[in-house]
Backbone as XML, in Angstrom:
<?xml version="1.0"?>
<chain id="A" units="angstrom">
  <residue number="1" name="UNK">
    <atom name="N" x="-12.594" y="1.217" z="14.078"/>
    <atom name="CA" x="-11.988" y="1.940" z="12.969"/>
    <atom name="C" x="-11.404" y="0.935" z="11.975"/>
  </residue>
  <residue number="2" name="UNK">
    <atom name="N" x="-11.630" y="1.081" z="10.707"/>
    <atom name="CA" x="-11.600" y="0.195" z="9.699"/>
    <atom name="C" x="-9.965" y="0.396" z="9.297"/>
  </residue>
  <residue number="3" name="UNK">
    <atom name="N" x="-9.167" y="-0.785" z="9.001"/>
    <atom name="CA" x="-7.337" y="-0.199" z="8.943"/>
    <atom name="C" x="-7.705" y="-0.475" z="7.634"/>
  </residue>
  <residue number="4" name="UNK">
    <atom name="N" x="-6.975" y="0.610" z="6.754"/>
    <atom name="CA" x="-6.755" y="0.957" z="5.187"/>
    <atom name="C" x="-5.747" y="-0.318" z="5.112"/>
  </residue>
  <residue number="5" name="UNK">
    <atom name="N" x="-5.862" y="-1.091" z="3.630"/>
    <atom name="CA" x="-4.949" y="-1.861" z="2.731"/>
    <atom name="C" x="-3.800" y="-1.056" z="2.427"/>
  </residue>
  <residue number="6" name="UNK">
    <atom name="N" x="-2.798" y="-2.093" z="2.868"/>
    <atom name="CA" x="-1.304" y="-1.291" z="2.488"/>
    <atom name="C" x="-0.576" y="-0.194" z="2.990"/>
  </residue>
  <residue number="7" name="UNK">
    <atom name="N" x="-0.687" y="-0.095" z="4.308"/>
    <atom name="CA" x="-0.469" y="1.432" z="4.996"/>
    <atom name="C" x="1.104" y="1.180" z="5.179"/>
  </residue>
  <residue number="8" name="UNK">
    <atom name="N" x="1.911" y="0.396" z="4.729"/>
    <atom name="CA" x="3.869" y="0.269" z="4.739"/>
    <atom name="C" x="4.127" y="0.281" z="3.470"/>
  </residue>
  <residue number="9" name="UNK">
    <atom name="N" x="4.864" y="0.983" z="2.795"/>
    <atom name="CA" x="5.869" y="0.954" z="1.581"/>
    <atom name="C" x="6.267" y="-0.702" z="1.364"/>
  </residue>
  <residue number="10" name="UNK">
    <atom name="N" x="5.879" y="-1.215" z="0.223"/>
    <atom name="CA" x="6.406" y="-2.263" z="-0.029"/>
    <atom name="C" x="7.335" y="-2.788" z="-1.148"/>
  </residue>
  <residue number="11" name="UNK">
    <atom name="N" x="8.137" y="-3.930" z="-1.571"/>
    <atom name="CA" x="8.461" y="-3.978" z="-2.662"/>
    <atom name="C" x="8.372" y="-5.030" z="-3.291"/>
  </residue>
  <residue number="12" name="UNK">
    <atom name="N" x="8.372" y="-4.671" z="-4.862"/>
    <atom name="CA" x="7.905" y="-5.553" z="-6.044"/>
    <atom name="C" x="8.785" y="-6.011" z="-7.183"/>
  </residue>
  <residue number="13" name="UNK">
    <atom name="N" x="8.481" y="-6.626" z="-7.577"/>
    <atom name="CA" x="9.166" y="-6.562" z="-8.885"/>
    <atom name="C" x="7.916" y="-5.935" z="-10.220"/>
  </residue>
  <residue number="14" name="UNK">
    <atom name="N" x="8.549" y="-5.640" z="-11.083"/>
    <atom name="CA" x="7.244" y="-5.736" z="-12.109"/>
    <atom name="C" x="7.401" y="-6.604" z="-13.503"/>
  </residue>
  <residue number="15" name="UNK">
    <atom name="N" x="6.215" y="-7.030" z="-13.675"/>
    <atom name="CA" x="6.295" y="-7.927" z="-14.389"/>
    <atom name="C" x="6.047" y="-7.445" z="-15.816"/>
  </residue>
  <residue number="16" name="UNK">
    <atom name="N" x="5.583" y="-8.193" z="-16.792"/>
    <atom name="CA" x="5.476" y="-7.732" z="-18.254"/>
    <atom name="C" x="6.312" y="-6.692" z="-18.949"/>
  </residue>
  <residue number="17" name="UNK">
    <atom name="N" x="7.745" y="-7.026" z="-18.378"/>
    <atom name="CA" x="8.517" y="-6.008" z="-19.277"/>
    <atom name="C" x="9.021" y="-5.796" z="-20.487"/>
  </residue>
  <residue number="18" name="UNK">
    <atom name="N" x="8.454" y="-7.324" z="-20.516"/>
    <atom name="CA" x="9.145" y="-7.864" z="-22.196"/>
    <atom name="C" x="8.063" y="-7.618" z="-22.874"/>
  </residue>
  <residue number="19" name="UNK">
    <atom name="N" x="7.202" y="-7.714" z="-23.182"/>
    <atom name="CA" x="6.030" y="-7.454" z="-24.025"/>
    <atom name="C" x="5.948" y="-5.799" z="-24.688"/>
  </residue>
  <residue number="20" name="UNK">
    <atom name="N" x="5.524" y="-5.855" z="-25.615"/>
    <atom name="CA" x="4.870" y="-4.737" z="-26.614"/>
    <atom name="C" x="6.084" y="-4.111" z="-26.776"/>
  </residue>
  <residue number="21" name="UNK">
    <atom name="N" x="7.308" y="-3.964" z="-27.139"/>
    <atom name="CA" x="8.191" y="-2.933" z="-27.129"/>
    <atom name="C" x="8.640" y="-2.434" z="-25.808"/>
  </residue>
  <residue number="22" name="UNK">
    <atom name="N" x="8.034" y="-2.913" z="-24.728"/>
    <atom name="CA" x="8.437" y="-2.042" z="-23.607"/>
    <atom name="C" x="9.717" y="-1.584" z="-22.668"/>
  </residue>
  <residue number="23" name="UNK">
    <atom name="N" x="10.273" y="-2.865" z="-23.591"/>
    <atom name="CA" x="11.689" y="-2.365" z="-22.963"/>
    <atom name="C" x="12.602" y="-1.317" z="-23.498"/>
  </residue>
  <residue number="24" name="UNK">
    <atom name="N" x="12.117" y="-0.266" z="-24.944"/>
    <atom name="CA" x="12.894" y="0.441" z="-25.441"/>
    <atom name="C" x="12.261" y="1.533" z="-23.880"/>
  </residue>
  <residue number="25" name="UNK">
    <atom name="N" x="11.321" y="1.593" z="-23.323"/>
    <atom name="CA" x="10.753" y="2.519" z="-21.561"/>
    <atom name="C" x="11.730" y="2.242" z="-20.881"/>
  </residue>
  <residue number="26" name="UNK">
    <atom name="N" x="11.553" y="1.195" z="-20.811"/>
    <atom name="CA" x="12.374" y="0.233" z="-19.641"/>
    <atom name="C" x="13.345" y="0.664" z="-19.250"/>
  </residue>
  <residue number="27" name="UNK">
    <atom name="N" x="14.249" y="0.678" z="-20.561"/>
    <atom name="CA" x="15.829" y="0.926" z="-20.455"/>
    <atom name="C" x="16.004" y="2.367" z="-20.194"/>
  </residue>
  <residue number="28" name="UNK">
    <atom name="N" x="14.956" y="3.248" z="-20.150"/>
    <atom name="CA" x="15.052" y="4.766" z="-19.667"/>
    <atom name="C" x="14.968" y="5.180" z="-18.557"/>
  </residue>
  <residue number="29" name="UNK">
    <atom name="N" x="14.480" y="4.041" z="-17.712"/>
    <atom name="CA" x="14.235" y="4.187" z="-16.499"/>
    <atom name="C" x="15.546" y="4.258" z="-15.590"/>
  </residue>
  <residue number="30" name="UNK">
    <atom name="N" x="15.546" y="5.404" z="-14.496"/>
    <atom name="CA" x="16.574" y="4.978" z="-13.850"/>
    <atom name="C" x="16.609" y="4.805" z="-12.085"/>
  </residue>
  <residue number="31" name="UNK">
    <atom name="N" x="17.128" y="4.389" z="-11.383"/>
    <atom name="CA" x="16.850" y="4.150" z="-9.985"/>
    <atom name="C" x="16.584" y="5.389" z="-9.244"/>
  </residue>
  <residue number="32" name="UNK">
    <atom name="N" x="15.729" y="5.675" z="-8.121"/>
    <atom name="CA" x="14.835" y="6.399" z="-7.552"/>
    <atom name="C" x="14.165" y="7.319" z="-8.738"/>
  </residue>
  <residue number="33" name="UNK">
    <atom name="N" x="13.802" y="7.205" z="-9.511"/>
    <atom name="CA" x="12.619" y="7.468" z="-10.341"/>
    <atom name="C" x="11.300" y="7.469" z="-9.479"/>
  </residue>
  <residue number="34" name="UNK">
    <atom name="N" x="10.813" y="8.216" z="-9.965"/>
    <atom name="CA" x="8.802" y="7.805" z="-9.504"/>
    <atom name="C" x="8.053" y="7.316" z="-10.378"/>
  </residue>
  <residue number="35" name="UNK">
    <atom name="N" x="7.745" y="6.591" z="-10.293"/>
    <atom name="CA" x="6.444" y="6.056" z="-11.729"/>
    <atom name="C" x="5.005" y="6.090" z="-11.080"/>
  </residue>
  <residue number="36" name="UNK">
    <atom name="N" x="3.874" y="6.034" z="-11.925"/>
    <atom name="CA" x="2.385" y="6.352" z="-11.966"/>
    <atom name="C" x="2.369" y="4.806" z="-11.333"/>
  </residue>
  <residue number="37" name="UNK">
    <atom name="N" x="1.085" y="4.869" z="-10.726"/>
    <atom name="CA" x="0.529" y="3.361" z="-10.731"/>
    <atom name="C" x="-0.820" y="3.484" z="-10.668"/>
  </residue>
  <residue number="38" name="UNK">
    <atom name="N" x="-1.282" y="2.930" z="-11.913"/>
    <atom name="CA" x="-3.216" y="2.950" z="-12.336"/>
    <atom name="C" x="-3.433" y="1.831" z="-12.403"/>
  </residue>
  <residue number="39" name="UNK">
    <atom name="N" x="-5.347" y="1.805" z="-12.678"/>
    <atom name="CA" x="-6.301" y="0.405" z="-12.997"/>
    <atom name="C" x="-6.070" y="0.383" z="-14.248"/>
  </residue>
  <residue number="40" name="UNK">
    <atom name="N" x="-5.893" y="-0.649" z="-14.844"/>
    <atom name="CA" x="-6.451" y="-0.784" z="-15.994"/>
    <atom name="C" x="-7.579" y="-2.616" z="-16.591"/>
  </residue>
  <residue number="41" name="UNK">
    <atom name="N" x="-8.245" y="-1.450" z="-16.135"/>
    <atom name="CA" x="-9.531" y="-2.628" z="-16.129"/>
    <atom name="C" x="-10.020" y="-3.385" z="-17.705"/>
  </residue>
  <residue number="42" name="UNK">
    <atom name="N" x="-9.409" y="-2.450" z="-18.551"/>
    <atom name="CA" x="-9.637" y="-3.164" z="-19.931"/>
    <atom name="C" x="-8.544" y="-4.201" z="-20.604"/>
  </residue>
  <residue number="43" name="UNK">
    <atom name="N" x="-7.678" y="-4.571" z="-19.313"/>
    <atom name="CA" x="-6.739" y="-5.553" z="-19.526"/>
    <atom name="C" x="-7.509" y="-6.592" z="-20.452"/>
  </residue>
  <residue number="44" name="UNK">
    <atom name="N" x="-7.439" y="-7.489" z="-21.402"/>
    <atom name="CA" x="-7.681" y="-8.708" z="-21.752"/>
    <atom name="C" x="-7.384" y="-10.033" z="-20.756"/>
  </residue>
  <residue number="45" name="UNK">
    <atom name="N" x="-6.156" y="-9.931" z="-20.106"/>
    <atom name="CA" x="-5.845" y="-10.969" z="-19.499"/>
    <atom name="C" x="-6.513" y="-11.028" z="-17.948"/>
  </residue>
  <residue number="46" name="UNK">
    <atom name="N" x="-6.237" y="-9.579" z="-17.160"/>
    <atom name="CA" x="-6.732" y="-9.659" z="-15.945"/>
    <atom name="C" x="-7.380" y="-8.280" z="-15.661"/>
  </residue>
  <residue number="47" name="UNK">
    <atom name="N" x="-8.882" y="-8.347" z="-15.602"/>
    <atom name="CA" x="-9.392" y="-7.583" z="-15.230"/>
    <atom name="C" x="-9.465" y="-6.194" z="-13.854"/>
  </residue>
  <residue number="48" name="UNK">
    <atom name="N" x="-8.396" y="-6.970" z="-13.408"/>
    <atom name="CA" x="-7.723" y="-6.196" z="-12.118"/>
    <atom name="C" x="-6.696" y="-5.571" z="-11.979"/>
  </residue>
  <residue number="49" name="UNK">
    <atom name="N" x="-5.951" y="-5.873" z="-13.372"/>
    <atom name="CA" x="-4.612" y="-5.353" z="-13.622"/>
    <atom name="C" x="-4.156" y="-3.822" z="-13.291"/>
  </residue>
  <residue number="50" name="UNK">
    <atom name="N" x="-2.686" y="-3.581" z="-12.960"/>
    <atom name="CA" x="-2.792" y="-2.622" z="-12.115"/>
    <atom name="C" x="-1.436" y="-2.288" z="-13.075"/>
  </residue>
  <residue number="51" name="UNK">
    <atom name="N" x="-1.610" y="-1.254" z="-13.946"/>
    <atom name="CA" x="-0.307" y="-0.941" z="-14.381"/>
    <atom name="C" x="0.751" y="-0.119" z="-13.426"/>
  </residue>
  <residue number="52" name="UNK">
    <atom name="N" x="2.233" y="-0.297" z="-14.026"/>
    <atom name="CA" x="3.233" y="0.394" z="-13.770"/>
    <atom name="C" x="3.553" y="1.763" z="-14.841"/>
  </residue>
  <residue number="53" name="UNK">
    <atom name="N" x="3.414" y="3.294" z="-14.652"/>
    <atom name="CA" x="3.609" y="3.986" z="-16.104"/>
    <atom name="C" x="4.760" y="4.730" z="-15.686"/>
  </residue>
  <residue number="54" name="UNK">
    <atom name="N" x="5.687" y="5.607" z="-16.818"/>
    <atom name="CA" x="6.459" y="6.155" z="-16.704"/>
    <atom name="C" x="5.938" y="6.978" z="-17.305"/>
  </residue>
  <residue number="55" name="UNK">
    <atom name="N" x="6.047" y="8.478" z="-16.906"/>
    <atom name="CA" x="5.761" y="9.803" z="-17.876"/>
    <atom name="C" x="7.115" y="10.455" z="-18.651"/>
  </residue>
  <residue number="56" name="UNK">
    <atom name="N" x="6.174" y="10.871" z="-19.227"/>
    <atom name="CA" x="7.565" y="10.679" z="-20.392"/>
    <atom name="C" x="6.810" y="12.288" z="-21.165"/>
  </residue>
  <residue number="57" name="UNK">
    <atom name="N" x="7.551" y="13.700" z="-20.349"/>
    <atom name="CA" x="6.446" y="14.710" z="-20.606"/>
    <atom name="C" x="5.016" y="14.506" z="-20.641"/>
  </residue>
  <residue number="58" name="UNK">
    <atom name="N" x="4.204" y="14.885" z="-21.613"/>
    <atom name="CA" x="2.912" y="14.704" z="-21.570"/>
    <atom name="C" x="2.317" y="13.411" z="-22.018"/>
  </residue>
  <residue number="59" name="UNK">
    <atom name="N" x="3.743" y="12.027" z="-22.262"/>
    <atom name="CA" x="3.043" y="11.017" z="-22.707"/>
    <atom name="C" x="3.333" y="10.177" z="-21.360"/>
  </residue>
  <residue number="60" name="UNK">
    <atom name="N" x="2.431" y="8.871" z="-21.136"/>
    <atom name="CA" x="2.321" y="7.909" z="-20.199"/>
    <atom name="C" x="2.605" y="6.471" z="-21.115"/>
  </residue>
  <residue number="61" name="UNK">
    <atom name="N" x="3.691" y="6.399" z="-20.293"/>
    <atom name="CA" x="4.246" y="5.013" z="-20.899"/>
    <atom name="C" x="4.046" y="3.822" z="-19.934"/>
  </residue>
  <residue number="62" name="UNK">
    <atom name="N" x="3.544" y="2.683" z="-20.252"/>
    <atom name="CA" x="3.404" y="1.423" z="-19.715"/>
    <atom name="C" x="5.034" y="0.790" z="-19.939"/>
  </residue>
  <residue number="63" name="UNK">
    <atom name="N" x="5.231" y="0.857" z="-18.668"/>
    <atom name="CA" x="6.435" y="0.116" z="-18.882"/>
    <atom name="C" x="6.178" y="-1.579" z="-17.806"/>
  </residue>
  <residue number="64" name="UNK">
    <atom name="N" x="5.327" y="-1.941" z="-17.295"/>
    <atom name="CA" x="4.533" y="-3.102" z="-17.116"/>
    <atom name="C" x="3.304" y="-3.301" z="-15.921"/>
  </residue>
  <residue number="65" name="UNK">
    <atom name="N" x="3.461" y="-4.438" z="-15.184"/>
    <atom name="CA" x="2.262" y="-4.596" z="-14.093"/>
    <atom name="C" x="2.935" y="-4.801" z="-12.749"/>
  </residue>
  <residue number="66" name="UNK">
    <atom name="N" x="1.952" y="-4.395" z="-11.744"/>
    <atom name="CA" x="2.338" y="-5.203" z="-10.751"/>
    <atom name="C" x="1.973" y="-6.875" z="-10.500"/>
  </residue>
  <residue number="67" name="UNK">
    <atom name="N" x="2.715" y="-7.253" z="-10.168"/>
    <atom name="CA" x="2.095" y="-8.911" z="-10.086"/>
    <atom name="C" x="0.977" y="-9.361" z="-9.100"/>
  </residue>
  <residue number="68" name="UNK">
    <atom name="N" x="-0.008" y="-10.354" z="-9.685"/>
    <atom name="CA" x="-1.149" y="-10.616" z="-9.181"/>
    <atom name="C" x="-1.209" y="-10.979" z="-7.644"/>
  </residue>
  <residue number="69" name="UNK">
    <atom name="N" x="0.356" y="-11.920" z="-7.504"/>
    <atom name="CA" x="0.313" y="-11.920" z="-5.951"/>
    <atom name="C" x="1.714" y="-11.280" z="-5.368"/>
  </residue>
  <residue number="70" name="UNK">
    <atom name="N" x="1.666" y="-11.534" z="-3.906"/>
    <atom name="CA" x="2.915" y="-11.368" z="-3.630"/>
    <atom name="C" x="3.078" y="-12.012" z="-2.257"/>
  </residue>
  <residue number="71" name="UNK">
    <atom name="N" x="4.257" y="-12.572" z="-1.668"/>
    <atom name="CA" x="4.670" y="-13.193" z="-1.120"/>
    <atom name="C" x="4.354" y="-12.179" z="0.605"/>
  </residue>
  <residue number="72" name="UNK">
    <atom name="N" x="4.015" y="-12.712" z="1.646"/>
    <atom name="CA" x="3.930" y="-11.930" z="2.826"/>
    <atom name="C" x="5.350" y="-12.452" z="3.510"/>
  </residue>
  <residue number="73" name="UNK">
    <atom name="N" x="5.515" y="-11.390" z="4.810"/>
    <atom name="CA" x="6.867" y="-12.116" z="5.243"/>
    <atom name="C" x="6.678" y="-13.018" z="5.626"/>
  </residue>
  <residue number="74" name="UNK">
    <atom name="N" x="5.602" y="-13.897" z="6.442"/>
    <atom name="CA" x="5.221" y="-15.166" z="6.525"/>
    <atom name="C" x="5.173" y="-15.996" z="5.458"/>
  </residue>
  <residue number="75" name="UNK">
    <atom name="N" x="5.357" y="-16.039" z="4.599"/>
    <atom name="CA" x="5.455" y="-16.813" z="3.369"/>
    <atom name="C" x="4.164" y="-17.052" z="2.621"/>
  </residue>
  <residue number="76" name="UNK">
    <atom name="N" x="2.895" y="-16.491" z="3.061"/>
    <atom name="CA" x="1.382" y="-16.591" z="2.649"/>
    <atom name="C" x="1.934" y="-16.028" z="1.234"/>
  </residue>
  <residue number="77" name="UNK">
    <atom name="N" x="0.520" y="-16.404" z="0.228"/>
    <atom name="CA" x="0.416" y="-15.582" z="-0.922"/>
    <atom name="C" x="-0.729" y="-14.781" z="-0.843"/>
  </residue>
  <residue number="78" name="UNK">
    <atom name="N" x="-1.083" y="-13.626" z="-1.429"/>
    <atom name="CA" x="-2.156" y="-12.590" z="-0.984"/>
    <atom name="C" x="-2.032" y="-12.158" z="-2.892"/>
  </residue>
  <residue number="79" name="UNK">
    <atom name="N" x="-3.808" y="-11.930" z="-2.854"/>
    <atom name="CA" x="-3.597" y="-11.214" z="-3.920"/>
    <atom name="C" x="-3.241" y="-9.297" z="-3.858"/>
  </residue>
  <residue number="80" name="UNK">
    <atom name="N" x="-2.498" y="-9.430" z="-4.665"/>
    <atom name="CA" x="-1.629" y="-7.687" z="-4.696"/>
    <atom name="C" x="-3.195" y="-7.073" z="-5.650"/>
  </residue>
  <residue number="81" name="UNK">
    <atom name="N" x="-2.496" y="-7.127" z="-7.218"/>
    <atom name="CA" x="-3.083" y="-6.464" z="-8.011"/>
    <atom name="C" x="-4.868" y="-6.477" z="-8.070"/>
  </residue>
  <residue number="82" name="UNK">
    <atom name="N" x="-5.380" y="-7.606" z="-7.394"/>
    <atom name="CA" x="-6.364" y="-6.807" z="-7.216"/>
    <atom name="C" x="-7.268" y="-6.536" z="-5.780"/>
  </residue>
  <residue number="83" name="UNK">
    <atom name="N" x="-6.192" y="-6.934" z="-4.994"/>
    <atom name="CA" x="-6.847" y="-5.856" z="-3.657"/>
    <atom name="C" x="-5.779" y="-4.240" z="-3.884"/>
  </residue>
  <residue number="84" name="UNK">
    <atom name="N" x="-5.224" y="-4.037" z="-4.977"/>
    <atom name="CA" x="-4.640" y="-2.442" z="-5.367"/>
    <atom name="C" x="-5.510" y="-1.818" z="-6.259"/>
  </residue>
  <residue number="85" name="UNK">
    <atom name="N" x="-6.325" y="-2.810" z="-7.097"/>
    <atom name="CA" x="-7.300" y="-2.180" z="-8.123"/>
    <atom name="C" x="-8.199" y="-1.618" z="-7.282"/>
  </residue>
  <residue number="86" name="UNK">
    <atom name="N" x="-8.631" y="-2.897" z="-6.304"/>
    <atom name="CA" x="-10.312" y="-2.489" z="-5.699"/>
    <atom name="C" x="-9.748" y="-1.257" z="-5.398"/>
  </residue>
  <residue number="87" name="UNK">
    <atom name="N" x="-8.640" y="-1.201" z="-4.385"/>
    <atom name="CA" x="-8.510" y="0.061" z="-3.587"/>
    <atom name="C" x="-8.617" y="1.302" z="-4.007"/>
  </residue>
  <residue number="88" name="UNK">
    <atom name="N" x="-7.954" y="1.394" z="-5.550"/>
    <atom name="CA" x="-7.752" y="2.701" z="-6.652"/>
    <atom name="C" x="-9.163" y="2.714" z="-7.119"/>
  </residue>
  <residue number="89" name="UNK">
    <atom name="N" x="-9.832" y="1.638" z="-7.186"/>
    <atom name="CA" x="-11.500" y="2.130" z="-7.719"/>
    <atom name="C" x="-12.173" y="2.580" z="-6.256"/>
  </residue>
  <residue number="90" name="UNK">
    <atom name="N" x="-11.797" y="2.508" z="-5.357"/>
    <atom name="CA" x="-12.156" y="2.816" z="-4.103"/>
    <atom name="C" x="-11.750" y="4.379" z="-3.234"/>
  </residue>
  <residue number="91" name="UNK">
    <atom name="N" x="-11.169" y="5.186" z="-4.652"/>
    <atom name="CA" x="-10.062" y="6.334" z="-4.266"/>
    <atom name="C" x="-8.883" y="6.621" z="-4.067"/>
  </residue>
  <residue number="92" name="UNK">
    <atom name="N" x="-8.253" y="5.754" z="-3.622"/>
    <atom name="CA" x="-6.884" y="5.166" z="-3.214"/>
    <atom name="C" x="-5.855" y="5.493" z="-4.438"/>
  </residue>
  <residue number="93" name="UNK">
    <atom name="N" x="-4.947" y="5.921" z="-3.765"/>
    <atom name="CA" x="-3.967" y="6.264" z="-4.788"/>
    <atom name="C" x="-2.355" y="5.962" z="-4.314"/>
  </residue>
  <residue number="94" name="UNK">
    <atom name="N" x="-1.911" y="5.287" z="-5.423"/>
    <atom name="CA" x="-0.120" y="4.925" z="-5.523"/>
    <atom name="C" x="0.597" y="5.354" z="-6.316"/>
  </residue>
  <residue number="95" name="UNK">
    <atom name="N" x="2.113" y="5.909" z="-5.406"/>
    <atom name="CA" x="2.841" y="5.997" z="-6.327"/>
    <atom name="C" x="4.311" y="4.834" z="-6.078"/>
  </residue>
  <residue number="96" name="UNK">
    <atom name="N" x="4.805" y="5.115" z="-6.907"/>
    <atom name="CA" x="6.147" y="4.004" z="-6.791"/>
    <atom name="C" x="7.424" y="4.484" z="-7.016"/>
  </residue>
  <residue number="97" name="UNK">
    <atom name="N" x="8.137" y="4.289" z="-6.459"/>
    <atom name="CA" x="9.599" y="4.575" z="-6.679"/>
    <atom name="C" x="10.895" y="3.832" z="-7.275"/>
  </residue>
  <residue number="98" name="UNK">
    <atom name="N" x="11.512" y="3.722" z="-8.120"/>
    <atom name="CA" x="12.627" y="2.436" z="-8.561"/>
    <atom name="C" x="13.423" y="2.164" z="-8.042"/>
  </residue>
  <residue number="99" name="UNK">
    <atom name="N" x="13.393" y="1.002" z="-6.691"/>
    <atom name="CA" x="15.134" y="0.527" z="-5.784"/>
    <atom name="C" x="15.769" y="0.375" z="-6.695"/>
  </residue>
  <residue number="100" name="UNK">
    <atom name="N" x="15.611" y="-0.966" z="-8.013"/>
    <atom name="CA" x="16.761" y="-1.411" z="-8.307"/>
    <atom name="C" x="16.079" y="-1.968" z="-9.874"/>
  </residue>
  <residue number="101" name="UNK">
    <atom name="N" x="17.501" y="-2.031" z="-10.606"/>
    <atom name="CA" x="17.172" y="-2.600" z="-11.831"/>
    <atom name="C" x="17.973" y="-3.768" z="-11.711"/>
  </residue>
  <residue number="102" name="UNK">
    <atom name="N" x="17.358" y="-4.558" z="-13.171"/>
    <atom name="CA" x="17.634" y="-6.136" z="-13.245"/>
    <atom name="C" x="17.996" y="-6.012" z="-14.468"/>
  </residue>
  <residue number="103" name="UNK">
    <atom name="N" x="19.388" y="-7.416" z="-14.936"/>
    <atom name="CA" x="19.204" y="-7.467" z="-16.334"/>
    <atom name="C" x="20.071" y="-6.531" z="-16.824"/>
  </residue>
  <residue number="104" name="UNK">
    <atom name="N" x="21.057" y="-5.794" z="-16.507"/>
    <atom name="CA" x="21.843" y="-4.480" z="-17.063"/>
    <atom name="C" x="22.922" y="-5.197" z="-17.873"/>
  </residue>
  <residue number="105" name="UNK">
    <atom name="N" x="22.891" y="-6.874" z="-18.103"/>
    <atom name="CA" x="24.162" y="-7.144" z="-19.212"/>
    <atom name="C" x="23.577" y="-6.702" z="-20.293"/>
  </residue>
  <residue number="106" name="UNK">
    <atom name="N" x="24.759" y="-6.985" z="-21.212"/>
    <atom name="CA" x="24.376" y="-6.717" z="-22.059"/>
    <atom name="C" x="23.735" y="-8.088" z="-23.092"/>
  </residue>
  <residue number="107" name="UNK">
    <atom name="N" x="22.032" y="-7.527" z="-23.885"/>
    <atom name="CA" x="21.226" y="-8.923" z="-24.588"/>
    <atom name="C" x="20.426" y="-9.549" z="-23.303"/>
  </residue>
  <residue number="108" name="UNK">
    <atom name="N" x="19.968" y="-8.698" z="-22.116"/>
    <atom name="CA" x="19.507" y="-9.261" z="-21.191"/>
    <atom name="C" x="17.973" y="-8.379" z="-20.936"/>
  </residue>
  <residue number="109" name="UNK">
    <atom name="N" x="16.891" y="-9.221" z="-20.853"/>
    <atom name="CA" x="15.807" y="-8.472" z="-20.719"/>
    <atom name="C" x="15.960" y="-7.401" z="-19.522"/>
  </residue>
  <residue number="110" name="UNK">
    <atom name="N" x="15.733" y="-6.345" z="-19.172"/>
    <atom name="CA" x="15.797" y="-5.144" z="-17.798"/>
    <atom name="C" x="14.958" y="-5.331" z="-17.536"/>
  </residue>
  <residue number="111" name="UNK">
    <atom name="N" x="14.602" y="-5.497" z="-16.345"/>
    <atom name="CA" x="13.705" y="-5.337" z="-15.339"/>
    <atom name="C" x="13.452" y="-4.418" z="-14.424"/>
  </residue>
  <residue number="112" name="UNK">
    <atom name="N" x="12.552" y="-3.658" z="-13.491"/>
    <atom name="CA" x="12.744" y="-2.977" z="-12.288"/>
    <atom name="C" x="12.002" y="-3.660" z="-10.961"/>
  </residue>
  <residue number="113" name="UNK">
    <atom name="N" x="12.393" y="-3.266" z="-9.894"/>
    <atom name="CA" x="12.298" y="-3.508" z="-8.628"/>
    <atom name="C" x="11.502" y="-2.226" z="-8.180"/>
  </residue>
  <residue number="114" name="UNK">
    <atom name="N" x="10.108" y="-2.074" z="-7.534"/>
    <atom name="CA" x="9.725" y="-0.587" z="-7.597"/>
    <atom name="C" x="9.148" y="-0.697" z="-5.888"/>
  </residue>
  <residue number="115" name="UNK">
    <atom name="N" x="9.382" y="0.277" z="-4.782"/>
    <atom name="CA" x="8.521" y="0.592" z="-3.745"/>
    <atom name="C" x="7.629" y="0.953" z="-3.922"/>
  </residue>
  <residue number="116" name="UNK">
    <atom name="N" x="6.172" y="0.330" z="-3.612"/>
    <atom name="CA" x="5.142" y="1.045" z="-3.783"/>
    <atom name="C" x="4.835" y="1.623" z="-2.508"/>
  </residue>
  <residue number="117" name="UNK">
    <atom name="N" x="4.170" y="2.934" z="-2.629"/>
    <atom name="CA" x="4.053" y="3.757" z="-1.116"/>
    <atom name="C" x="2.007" y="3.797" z="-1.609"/>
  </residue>
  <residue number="118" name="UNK">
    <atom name="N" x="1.379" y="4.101" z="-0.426"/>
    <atom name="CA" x="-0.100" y="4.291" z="-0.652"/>
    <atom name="C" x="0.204" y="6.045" z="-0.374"/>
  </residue>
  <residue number="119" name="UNK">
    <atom name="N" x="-0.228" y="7.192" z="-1.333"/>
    <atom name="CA" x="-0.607" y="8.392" z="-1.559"/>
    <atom name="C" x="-1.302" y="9.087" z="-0.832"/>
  </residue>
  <residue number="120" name="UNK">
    <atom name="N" x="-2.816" y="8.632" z="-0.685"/>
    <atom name="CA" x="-4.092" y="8.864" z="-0.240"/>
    <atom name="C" x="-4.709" y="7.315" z="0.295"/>
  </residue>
</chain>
């Protein structure tokens, strides 16, 4: 029997929060929130890219990415974002939840801290 990628809740930070305006999202966000998590394969930079969105009624806001790798508790690096792409082009579905925010001085970029759980 083949074991599915990612079967424990994990956590992240997300990256690209500073870019495009995104922190006027950002700063709307608040802890245990749920956010979307999709492919977005027409990234320019990384074809594997795996956004973070916030819905916002009927609009979907990019409020950033998950990062390409991530640290194991052994200290290995593994790629995240795109063994999460293959998986979502593979059916697989995530959602995420917000532990914690970063950055709440004031003149300080915000950040979030998000659990990702596997859906399906």
């Amino acid at each position: 029997m083949k074991t599915l990628p990612f079967p424990k809740p994990f956590p992240t930070k997300v990256v690209g929060v500073s870019f495009n305006k995104r922190q006027e999202t950002v700063r709307k966000v608040r802890v245990g929130e749920s956010l979307s998590i999709m492919r977005h394969p027409t990234n320019k930079t990384d074809p594997y890219a795996v956004a973070v969105v916030r819905e916002e009624g009927a609009e979907k806001k990019l409020v950033g990415y998950v990062p390409r790798y991530r640290k194991t508790p052994d200290g290995r690096k593994k790629k995240l974002a795109e063994s999460m792409s293959k998986s979502i082009a593979g059916g697989a579905r995530f959602r995420a939840k917000v532990t914690a925010l970063t950055g709440k001085e004031e003149g300080k970029t915000r950040g979030l801290v998000i659990e990702i759980k596997r859906a399906s």
